[in-house]
Gaussian input, Z-matrix of N, CA and C with variables (Angstrom, degrees):
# hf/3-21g

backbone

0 1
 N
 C     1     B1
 C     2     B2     1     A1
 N     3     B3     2     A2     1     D1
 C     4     B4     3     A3     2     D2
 C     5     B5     4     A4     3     D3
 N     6     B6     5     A5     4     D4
 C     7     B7     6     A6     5     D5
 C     8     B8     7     A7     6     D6
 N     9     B9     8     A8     7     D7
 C    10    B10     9     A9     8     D8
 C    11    B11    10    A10     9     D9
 N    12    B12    11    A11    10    D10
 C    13    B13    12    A12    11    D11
 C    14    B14    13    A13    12    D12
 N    15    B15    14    A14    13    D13
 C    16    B16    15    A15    14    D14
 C    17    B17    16    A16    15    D15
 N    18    B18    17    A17    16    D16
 C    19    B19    18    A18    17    D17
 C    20    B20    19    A19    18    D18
 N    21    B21    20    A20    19    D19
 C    22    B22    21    A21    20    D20
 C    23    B23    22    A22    21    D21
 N    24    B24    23    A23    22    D22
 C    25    B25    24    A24    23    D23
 C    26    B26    25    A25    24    D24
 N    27    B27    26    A26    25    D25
 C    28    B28    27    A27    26    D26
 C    29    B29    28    A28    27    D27
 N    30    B30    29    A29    28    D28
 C    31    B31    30    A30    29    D29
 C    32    B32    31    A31    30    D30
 N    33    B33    32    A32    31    D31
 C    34    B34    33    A33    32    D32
 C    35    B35    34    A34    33    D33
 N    36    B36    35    A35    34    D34
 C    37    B37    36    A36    35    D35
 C    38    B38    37    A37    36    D36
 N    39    B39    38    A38    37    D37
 C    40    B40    39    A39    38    D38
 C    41    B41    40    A40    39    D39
 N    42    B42    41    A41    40    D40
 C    43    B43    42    A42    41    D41
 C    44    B44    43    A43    42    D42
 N    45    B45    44    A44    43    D43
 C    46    B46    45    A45    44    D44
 C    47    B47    46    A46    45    D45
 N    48    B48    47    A47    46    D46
 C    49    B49    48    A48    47    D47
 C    50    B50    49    A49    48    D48
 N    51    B51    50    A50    49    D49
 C    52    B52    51    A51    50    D50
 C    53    B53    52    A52    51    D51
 N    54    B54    53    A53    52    D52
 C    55    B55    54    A54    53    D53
 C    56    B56    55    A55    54    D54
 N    57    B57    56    A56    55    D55
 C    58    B58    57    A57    56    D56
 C    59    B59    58    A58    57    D57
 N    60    B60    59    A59    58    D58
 C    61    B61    60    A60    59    D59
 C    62    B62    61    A61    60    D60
 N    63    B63    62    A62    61    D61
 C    64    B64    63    A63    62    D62
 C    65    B65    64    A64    63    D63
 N    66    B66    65    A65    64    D64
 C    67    B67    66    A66    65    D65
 C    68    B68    67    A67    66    D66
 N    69    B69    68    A68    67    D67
 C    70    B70    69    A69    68    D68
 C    71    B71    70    A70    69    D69
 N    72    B72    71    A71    70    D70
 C    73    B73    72    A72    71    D71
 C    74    B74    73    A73    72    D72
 N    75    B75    74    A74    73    D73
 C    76    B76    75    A75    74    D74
 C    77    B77    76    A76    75    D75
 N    78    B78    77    A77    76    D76
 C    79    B79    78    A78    77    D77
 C    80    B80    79    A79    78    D78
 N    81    B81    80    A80    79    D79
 C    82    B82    81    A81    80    D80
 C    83    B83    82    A82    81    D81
 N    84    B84    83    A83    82    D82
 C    85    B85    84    A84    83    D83
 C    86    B86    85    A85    84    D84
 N    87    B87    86    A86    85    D85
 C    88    B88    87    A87    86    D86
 C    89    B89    88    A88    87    D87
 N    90    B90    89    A89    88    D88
 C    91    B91    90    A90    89    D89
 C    92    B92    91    A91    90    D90
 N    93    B93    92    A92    91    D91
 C    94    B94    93    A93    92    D92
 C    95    B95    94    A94    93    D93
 N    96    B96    95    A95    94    D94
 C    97    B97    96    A96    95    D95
 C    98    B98    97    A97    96    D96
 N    99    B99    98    A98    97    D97
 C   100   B100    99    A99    98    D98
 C   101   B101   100   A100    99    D99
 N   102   B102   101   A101   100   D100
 C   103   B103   102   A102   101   D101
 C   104   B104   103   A103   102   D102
 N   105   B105   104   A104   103   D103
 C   106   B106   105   A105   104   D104
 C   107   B107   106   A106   105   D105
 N   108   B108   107   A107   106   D106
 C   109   B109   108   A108   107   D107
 C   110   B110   109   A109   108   D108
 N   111   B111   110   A110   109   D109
 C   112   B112   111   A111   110   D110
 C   113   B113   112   A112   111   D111
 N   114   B114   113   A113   112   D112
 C   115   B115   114   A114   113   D113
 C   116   B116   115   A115   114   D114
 N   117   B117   116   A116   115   D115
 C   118   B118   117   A117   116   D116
 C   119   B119   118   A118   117   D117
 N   120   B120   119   A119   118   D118
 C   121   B121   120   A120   119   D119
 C   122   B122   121   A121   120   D120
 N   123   B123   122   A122   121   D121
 C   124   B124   123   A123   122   D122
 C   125   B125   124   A124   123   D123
 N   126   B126   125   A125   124   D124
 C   127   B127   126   A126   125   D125
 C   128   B128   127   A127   126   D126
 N   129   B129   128   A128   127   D127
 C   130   B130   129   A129   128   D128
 C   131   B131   130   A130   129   D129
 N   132   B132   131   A131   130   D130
 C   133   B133   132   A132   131   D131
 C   134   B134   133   A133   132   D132
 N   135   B135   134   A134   133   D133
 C   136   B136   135   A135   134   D134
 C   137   B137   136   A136   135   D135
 N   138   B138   137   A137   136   D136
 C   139   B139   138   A138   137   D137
 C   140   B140   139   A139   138   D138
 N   141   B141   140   A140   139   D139
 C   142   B142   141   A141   140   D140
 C   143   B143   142   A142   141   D141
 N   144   B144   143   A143   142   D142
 C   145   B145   144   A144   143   D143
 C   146   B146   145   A145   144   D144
 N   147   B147   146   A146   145   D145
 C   148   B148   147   A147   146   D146
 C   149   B149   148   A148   147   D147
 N   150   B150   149   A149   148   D148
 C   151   B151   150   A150   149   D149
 C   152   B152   151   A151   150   D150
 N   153   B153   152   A152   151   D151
 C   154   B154   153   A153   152   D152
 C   155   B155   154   A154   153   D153
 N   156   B156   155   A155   154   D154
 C   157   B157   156   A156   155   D155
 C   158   B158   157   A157   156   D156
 N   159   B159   158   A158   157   D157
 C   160   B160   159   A159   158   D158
 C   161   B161   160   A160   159   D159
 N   162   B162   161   A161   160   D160
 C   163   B163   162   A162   161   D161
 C   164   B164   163   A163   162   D162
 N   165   B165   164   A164   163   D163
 C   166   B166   165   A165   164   D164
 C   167   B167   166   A166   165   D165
 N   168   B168   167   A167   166   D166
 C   169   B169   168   A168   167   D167
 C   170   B170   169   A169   168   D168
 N   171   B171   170   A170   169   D169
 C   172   B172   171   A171   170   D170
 C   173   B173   172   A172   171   D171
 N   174   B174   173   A173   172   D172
 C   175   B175   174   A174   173   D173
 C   176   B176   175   A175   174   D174

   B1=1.4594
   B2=1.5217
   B3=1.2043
   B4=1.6310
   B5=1.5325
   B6=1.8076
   B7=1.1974
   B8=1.8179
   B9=1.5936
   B10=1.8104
   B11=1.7321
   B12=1.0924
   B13=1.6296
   B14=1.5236
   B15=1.1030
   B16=1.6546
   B17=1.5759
   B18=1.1338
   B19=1.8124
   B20=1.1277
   B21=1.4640
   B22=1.7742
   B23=1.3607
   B24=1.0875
   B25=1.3296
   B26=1.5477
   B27=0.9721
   B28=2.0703
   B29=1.5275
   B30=1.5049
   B31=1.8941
   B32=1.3752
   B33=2.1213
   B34=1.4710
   B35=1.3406
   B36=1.1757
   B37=1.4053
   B38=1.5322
   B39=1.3083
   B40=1.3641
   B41=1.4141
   B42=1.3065
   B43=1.3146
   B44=1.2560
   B45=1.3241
   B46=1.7912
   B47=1.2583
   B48=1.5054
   B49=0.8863
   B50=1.6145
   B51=1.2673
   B52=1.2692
   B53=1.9728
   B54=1.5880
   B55=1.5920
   B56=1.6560
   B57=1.5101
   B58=1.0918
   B59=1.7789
   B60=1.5372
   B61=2.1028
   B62=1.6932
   B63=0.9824
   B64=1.4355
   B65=1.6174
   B66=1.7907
   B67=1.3209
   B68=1.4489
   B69=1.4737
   B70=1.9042
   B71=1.6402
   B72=1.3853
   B73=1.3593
   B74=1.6365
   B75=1.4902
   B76=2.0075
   B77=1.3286
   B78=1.2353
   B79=2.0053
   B80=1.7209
   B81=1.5262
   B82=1.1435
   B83=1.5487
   B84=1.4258
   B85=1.2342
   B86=1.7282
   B87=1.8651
   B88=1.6342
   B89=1.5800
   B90=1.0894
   B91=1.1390
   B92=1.4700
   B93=1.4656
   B94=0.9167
   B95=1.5944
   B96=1.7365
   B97=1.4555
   B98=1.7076
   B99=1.1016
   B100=1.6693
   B101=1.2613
   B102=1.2253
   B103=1.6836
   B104=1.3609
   B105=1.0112
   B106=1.6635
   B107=1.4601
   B108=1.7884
   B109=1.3117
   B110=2.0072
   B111=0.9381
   B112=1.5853
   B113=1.2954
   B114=1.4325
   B115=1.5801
   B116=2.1023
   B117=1.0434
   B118=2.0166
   B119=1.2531
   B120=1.2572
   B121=1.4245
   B122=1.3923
   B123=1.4125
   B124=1.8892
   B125=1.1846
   B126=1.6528
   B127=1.5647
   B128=1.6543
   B129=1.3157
   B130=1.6112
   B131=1.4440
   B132=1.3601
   B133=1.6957
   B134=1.6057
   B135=1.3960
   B136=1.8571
   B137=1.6943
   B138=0.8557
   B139=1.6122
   B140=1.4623
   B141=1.2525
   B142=1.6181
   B143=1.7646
   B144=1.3635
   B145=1.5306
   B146=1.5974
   B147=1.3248
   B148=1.5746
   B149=1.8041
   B150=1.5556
   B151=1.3621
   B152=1.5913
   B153=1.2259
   B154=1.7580
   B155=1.1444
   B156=1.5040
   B157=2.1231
   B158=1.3165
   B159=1.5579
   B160=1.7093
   B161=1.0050
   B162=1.6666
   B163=1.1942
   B164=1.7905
   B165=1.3097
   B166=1.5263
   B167=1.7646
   B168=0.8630
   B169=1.9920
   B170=1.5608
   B171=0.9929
   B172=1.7820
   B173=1.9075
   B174=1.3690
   B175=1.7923
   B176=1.4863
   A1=111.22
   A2=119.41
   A3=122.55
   A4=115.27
   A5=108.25
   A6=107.87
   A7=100.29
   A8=92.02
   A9=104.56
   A10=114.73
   A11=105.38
   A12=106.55
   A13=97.32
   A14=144.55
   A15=110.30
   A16=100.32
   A17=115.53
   A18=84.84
   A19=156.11
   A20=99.38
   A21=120.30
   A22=120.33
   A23=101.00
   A24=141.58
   A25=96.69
   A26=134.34
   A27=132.38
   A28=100.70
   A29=101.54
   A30=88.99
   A31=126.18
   A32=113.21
   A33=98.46
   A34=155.33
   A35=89.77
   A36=116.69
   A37=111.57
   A38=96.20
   A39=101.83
   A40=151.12
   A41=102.44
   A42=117.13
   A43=117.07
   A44=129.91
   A45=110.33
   A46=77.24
   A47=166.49
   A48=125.98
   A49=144.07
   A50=110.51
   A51=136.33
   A52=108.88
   A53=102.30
   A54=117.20
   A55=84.45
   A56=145.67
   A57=151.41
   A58=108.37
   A59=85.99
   A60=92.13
   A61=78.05
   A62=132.00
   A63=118.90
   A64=119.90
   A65=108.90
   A66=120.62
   A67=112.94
   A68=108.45
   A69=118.74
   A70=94.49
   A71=96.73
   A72=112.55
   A73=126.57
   A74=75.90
   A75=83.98
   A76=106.71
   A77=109.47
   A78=124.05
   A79=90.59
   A80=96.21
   A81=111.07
   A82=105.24
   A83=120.83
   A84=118.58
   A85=121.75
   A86=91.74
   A87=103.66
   A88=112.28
   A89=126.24
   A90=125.11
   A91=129.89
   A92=120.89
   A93=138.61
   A94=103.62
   A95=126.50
   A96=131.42
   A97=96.95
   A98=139.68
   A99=118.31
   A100=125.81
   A101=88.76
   A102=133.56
   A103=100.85
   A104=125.05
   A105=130.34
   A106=125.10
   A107=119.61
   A108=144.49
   A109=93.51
   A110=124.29
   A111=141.40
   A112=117.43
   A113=124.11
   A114=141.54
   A115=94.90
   A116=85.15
   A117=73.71
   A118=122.42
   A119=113.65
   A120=125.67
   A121=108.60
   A122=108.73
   A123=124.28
   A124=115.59
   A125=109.51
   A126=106.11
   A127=112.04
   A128=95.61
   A129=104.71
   A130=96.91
   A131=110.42
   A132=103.12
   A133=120.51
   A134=102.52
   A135=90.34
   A136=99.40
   A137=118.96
   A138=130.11
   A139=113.38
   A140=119.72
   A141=131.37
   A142=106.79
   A143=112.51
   A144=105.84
   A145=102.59
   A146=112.16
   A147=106.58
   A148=117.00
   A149=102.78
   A150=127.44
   A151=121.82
   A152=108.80
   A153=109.91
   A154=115.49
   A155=120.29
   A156=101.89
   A157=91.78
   A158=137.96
   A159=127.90
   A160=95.31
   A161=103.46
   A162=127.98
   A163=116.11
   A164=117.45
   A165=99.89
   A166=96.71
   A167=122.29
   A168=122.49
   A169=85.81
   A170=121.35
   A171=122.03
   A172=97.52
   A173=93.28
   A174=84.29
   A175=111.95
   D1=-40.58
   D2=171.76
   D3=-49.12
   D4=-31.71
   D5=-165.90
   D6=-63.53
   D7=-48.66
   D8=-174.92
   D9=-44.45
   D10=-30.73
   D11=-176.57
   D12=-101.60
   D13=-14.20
   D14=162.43
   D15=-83.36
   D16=-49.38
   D17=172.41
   D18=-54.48
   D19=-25.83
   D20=128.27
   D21=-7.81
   D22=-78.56
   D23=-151.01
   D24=-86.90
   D25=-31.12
   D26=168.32
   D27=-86.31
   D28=-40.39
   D29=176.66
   D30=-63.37
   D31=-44.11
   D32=127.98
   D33=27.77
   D34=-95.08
   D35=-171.03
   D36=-71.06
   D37=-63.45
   D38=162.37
   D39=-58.13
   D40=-18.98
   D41=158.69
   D42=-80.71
   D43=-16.09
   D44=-172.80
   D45=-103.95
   D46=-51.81
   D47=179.49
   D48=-58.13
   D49=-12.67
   D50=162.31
   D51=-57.08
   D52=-56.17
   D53=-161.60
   D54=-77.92
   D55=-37.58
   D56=-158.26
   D57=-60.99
   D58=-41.50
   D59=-153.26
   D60=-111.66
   D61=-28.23
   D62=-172.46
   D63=-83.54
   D64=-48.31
   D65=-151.31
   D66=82.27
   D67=142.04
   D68=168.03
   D69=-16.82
   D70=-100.02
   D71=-171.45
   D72=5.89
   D73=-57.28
   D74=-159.41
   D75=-104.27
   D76=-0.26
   D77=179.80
   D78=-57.80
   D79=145.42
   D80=-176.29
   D81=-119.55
   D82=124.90
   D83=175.30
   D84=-61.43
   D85=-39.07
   D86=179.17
   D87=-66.18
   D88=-36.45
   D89=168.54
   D90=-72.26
   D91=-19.34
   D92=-175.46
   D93=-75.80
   D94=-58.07
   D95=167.57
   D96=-58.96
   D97=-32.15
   D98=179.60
   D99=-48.71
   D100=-51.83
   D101=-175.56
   D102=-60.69
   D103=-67.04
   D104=163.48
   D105=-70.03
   D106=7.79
   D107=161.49
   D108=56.54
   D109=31.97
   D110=162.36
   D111=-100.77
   D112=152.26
   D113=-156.45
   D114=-90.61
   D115=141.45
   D116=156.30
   D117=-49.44
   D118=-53.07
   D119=173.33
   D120=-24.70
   D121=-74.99
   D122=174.84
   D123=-41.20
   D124=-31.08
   D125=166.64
   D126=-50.61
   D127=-58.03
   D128=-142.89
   D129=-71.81
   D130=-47.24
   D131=-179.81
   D132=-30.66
   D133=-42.37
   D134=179.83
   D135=-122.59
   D136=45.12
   D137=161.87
   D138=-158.02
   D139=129.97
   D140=-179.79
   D141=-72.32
   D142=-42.32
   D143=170.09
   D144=-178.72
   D145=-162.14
   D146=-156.85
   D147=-70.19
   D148=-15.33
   D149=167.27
   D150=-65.35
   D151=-46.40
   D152=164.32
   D153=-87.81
   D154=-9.76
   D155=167.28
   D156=-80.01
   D157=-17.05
   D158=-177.59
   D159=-52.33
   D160=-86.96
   D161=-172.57
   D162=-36.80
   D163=-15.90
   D164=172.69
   D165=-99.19
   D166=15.29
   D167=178.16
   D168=-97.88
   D169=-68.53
   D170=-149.80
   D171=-64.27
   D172=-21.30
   D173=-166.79
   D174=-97.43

């Protein structure tokens, strides 16, 4: 279970820096799991799509 929350926690990470220098728009999901060295897959398991990893940064 620890493992599940640091990857959380790099996808995270990686996404507001992604949404930061990019904006929504141009945020890249693929880059976003690189960046956080995670599969898409790992994305999606705890995010529905590029709208709920927002929505879990802003909240």
């Amino acid at each position: 279970m620890g493992d599940e929350l640091e990857t959380r926690e790099k996808l995270l990470e990686s996404a507001m820096a992604e949404f930061s220098e990019n904006g929504y728009m141009k945020a890249s999901l693929r880059k976003i799991c690189a960046d956080a060295g995670v599969t898409t897959g790992a994305l999606y398991f705890f995010f529905k799509n590029k709208n709920d990893l927002f929505k879990a940064i802003v909240d």
